[in-house]
N, C-alpha and C positions, 0 to 999 in steps of 0.2 A: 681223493674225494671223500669226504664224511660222510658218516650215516645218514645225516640228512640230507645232505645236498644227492645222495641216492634215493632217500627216500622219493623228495619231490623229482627226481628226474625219473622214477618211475611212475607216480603221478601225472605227469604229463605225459609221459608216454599212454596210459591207459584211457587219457581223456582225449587224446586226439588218433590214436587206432583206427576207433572203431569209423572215421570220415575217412582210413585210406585203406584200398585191397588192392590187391594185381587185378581184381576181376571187375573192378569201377579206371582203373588206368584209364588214358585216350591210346586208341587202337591205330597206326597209321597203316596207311593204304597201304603197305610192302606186306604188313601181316595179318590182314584180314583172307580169313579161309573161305571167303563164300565170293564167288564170281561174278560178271555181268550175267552170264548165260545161267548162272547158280540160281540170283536172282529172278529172272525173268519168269523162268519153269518154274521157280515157286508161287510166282506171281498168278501164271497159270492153274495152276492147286488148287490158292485160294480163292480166282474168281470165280471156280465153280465148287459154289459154296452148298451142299445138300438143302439146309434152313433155310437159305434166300430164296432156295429155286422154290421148296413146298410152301413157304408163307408167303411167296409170291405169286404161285403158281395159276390162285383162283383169279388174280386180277388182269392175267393176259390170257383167259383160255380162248376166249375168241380173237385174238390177233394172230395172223398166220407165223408160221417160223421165223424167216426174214427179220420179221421184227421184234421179236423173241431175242432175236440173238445180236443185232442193232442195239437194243434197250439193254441186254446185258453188258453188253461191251462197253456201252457208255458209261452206265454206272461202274463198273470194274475200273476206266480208265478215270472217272471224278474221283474214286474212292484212293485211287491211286496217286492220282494228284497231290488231294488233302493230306496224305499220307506223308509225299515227299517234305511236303510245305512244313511240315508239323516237326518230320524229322530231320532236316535240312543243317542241323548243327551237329547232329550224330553222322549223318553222312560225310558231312565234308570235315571234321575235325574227330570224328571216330570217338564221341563221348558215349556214354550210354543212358536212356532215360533219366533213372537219380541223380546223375551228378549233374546234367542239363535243370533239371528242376532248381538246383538249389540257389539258382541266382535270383528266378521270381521269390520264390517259397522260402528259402532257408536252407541251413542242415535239417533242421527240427521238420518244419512246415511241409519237408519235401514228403513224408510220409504220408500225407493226405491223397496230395494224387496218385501216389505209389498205391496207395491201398485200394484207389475208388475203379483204378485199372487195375488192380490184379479181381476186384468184386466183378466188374464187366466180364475179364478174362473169365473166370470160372464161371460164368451165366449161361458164356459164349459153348465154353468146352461142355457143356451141360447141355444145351438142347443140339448144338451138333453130333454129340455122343446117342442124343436121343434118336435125332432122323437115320442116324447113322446104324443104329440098334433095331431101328424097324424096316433101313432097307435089306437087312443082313438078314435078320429074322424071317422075311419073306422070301429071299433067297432059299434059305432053310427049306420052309415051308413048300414052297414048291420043287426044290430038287428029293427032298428025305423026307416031308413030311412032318418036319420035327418045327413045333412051336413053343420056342424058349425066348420069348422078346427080352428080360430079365436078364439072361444069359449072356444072349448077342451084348445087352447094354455094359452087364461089367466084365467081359472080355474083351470090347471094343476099344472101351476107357482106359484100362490094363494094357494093353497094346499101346496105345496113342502116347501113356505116361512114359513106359517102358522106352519109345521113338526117344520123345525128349528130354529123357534124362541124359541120352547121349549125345548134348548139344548140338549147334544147330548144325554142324557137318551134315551129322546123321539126318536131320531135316530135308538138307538139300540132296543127297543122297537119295532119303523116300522120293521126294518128290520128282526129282530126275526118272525115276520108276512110276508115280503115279499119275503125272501130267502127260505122259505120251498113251498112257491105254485109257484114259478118261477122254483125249482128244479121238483114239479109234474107233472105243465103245460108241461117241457121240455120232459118229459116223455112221459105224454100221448102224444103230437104232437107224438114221438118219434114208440110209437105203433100202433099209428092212421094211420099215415101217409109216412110207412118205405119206400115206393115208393117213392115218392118227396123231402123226406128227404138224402134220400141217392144217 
């Protein structure tokens, strides 16, 4: 092979790279590390979401429990729906976001909606970090006395980044831990406290 014909085959290598990685591959179902029951419990996690409950909170104070948790559940299972529908070609053929984009969008084009969900994403991680900071900080507050809303906010964030650097395993992991004492906490409030609750 000549310098040249090296040249350009490195050329071409550099111009079509950066469309392929092991980490955009299609993933098939023998090797995906997260489960039905993986799933599920996370699913659990996310319905109960701290920001839906308190920006929600003022518009059901006068519906009793029952329906509290009726109107959650629905919404959890529409959002859940939407969800599938939307990712229905990552599910069943194991692509991931970008490389599903690029068939409306482009290679090029596909960075728009990449970016306008990762701008959501970080809106999202921002004011859940925030309810998150002042349920913690109250916490504080009433066991030590100690009030650091600030604090709670970026060791909360710190912690949550921390989770997810260690892909989503680690995710399902947390949440297999966080979806069963969120469903007992819900509970005991539930028996503790049937008067104010309902």
């Amino acid at each position: 092979m000549t310098q040249g014909q090296q040249s350009n085959s490195t050329q071409l290598k550099s111009k079509t790279s950066h469309l392929k990685s092991p980490d955009l591959f299609p993933i098939g179902l023998q090797k995906r590390t997260m489960t039905m029951t993986g799933f599920s419990i996370l699913w659990v996690s996310m319905a109960v979401v701290l920001a839906a409950f308190a920006i929600g909170g003022d518009a059901i104070q006068q519906l009793p429990l029952h329906l509290v948790i009726l109107a959650t559940i629905a919404g959890s299972v529409g959002i859940g729906i939407c969800m599938t529908l939307t990712g229905d070609i990552g599910i069943e053929h194991g692509l991931s976001f970008p490389v599903y984009l690029r068939a409306p969008f482009g290679t090029i084009g596909t960075h728009i909606p990449s970016i306008v969900r990762g701008l959501v994403a970080s809106c999202w991680f921002g004011v859940n970090t925030f309810f998150g900071a002042t349920g913690i900080n109250a916490i504080m507050v009433m066991l030590f006395g100690i009030d650091q809303w600030f604090i709670c906010f970026l060791v909360f964030a710190a912690l949550q980044l921390f989770n997810t650097a260690f892909g989503i395993k680690a995710v399902e992991r947390f949440a297999n831990f966080a979806a069963p004492i969120i469903v007992l906490i819900s509970g005991w409030m539930y028996m503790t406290y049937p008067n104010k609750l309902n």
